[in-house]
C-alpha positions, -999 to +999 in steps of 0.1 A: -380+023+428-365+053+439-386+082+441-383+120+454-397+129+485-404+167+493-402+164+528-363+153+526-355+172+496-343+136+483-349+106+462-355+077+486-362+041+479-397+032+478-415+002+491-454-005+494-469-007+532-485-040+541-501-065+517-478-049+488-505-020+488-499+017+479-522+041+496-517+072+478-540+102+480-543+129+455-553+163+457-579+167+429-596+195+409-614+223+433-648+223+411-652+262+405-646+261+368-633+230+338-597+216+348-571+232+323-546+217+308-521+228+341-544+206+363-540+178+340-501+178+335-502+170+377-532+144+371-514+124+342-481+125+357-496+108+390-515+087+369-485+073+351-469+069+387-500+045+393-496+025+367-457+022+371-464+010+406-493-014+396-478-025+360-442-022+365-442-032+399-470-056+403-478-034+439-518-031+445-526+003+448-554+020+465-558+054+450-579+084+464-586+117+447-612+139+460-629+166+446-633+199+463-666+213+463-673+238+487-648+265+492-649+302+490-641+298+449-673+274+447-697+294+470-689+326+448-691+305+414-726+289+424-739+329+433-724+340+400-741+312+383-777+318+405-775+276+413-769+259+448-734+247+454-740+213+446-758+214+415-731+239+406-702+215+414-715+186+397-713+201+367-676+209+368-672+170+379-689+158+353-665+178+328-633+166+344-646+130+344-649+133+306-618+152+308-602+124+323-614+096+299-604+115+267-568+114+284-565+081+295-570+082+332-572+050+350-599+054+374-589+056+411-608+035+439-621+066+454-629+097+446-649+112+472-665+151+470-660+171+503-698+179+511-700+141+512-719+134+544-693+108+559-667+130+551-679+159+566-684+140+598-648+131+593-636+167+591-662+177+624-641+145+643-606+158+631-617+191+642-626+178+683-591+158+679-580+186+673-598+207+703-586+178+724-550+178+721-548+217+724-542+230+686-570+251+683-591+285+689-618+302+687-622+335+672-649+354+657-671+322+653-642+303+633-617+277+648-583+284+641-555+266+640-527+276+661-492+269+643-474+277+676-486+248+692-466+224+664-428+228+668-422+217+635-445+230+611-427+244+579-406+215+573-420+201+543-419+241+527-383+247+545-401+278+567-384+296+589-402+290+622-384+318+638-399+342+613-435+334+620-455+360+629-477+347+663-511+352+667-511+362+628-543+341+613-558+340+575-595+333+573-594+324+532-593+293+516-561+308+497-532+330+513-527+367+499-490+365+508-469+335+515-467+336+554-474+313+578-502+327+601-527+306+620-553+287+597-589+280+599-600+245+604-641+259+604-653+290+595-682+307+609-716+301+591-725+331+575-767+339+557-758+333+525-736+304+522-737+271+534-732+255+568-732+226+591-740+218+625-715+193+631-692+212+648-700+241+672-707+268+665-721+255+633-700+267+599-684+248+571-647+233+566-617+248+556-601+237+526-571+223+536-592+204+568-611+185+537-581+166+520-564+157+558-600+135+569-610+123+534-574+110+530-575+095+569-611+083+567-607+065+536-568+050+534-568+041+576-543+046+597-510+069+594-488+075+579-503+067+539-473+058+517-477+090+487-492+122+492-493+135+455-503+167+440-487+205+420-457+220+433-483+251+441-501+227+475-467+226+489-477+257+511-499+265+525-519+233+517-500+207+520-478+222+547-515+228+569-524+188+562-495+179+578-500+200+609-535+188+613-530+154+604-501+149+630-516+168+659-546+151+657-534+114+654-496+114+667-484+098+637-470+111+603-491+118+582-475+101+546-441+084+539-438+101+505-448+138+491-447+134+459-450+172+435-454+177+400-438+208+390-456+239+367-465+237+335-460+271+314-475+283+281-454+303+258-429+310+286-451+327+308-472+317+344-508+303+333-536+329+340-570+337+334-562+372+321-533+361+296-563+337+283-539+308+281-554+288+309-564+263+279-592+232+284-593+201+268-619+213+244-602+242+236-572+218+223-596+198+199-614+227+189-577+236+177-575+203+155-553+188+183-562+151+201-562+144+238-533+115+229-511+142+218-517+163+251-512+133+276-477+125+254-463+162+258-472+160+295-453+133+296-424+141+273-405+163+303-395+154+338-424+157+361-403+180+385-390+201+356-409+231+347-426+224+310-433+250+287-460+243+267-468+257+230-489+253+199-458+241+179-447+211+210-484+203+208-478+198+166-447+182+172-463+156+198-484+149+175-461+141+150-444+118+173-474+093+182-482+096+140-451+080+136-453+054+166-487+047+152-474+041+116-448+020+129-476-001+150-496-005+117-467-014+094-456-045+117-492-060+103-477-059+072-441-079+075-445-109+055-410-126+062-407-157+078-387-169+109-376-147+136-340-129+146-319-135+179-311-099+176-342-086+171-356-105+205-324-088+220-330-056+211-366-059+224-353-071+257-327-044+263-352-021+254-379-031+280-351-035+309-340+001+298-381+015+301-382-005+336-348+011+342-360+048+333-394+047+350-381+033+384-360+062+383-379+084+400-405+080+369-383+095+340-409+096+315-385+115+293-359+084+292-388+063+288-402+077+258-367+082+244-361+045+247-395+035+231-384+060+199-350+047+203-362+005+197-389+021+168-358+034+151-343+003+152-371-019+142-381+002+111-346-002+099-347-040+105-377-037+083-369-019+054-333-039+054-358-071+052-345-085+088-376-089+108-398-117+104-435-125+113-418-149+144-407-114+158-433-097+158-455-113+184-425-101+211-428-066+197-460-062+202-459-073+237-432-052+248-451-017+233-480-032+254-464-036+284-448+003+280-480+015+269-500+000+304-475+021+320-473+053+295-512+050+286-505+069+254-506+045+224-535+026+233-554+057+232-542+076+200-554+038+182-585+044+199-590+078+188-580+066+154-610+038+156-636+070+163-628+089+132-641+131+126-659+106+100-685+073+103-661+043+097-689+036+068-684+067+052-648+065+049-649+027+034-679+042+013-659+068-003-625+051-005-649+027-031-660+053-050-624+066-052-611+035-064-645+031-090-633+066-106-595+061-107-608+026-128-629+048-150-597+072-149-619+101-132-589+110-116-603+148-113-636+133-096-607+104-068-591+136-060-617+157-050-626+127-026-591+129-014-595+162-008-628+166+011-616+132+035-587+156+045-607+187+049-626+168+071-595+150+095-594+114+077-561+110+057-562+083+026-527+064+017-523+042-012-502+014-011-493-021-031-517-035-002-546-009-010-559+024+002-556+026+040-574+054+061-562+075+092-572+105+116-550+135+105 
């Protein structure tokens, strides 16, 4: 598989550390407020670069994503909210975790929370590495950082060390500006927030200190293969992991850096005071499913910027209504036998998806060639040249894209939890068909009618009447 690596500003082939495991870490949600849709564009694309490495591949993979949950956004979010951090935090988590099932997420092997009591004593034993080897400061209760003492920090953000200003620190969680200056590893305890004694004088972690021990404690040794996350962790985050990771161990830190670029919304930045930073709920309160979501976060490059609207949400939608329809109308081929051609097609078609995902995971090409073979195979259909003896094949080639794509699978299963009770639907499709018999036709209609008011679409055919989600 080739796949780009930040740090060299290249694609690079990729092979799995020992065993035929990936270790991958991921930088997860910080658990101030509900993960938007932005969030989620990283969390599929890295999800789809699991199952391309487990499915595709046949590696093992050993995933971690953590959570953040104390930060300065968290602290002021729990004061807003009058709760204690973790009570505060928890329910942001459990949010994302339904979040993350309505979109198809495999779950990872880990996903530890910062405040975690093994991983805090982590971060308190990075921290005396740290002290050991020279790195660090005290000032004002915190311990700092001190970027001076690395030679090479910036290379993964292309900084220009010479432009550094020394002896420069920022005491935030978040930079105001984007210029290197001395970080803090642990910041000084202060009345109303909380704080450990693990480290003296007593305080609480820095952010970017969290992701470097969680991701050492709980994949081992250095370097981990992929280092995933947004384009926006490069710096400082990712950048400060690095610095505190090496310095402390003496190793590199990952083999890979692997960034998902920005998604936009109507051509402009996401942001709370446009009031386009959109949720998952606020995309089904629109009428919209979390199928058609994952598939236009996947329908662009995951290092190309992707702008999202209303109308490309519609349009995704569209396009799994037709896979889906295409899905359901192989049950109904009644020709015998099977086609060498068909099989063929089938096969070029899955050595073209393999092609396009070990491409540093075109997702774009992927789909294209899963549209590409439905085209075709529709056309077989209606020109009578696909038999029942094909079909079997089919179906286990869109399996084997969808383990890997994790978008098909989950518009059926949306279409199997109906806006209405399954027995409703078969309920009223009878007493549609009892009043077209007594040629009530006004009295079928209005059935129709309110099943589509209410999401569930009815389609007659020589076969029956056939129900779907709208």
């Amino acid at each position: 598989m080739r796949l780009y690596n930040t740090l060299t500003r290249s694609e690079e082939n990729f092979a799995p550390g020992p065993d035929n495991t990936v270790r991958m870490y991921t930088c997860g949600l910080t658990v101030y407020a509900r993960g938007h849709i932005g969030n989620f564009r990283t969390f599929i694309c890295v999800d789809v670069l699991r199952r391309t490495l487990k499915y595709l591949l046949g590696y093992r993979v050993k995933q971690v994503m953590n959570f953040t949950d104390v930060d300065d956004r968290t602290i002021i979010g729990a004061k807003k909210a009058g709760m204690d951090l973790r009570t505060y935090t928890e329910r942001h988590i459990a949010d994302f975790r339904d979040d993350a099932r309505a979109l198809g997420l495999e779950e990872v092997e880990e996903s530890p929370r910062a405040t975690d009591e093994a991983n805090l004593h982590a971060m308190a034993d990075l921290v005396r590495l740290l002290e050991k080897n020279g790195h660090t400061y005290v000032s004002d209760g915190s311990i700092y950082f001190k970027i001076s003492t690395m030679p090479r920090y910036g290379r993964l953000a292309h900084l220009d060390h010479e432009g550094m200003k020394p002896g420069a620190r920022v005491d935030a969680d978040t930079y105001a500006k984007e210029d290197a200056r001395d970080f803090v590893l642990w910041k000084a305890s202060k009345p109303d927030e909380p704080a450990w004694d693990l480290v003296d004088p007593p305080g609480r972690p820095g952010w970017h200190l969290e992701c470097s021990a969680m991701a050492l404690r709980l994949l081992g040794e250095p370097p981990i293969d992929i280092h995933a996350g947004g384009v926006d962790l490069i710096f400082p985050h990712h950048e400060n992991e690095i610095a505190q990771s090496e310095c402390a161990t003496g190793k590199p830190f990952s083999r890979f850096w692997v960034h998902v670029e920005y998604l936009i919304v109507d051509e402009q930045k996401m942001s709370k005071s446009l009031g386009n930073t959109y949720t998952i709920p606020d995309v089904v309160i629109r009428g919209y499913r979390p199928s058609a979501v994952r598939y236009l976060l996947l329908s662009a490059h995951y290092r190309k910027q992707l702008n999202f609207t209303w109308a490309s949400l519609g349009q995704a939608e569209e396009a799994l209504r037709r896979l889906t329809d295409f899905l359901v109308r192989l049950g109904t081929v009644a020709r015998e036998g099977a086609s060498g051609d068909i099989a063929a097609r089938v096969g070029q078609a899955r050595r073209d998806f393999a092609d396009a995902m070990q491409d540093d995971l075109n997702t774009a090409a992927a789909l294209g060639v899963v549209f590409e073979l439905v085209r075709s195979l529709r056309s077989a259909i209606d020109a009578g040249q696909l038999g029942t003896g094909d079909v079997p094949g089919i179906r286990q080639a869109f399996d084997e894209f969808d383990r890997v794509l994790g978008v098909f699978s989950l518009r059926l299963a949306e279409d199997d939890q109906p806006p209405v009770p399954v027995e409703e639907i078969e309920r009223l499709i009878e007493d549609r068909q009892g009043a077209r018999r007594r040629r009530e036709f006004a009295a079928a209609d209005r059935i129709r009618d309110d099943l589509a008011a209410r999401g569930v679409l009815l389609e007659d055919g020589t076969g029956g009447t056939r129900w779907k989600r709208k």
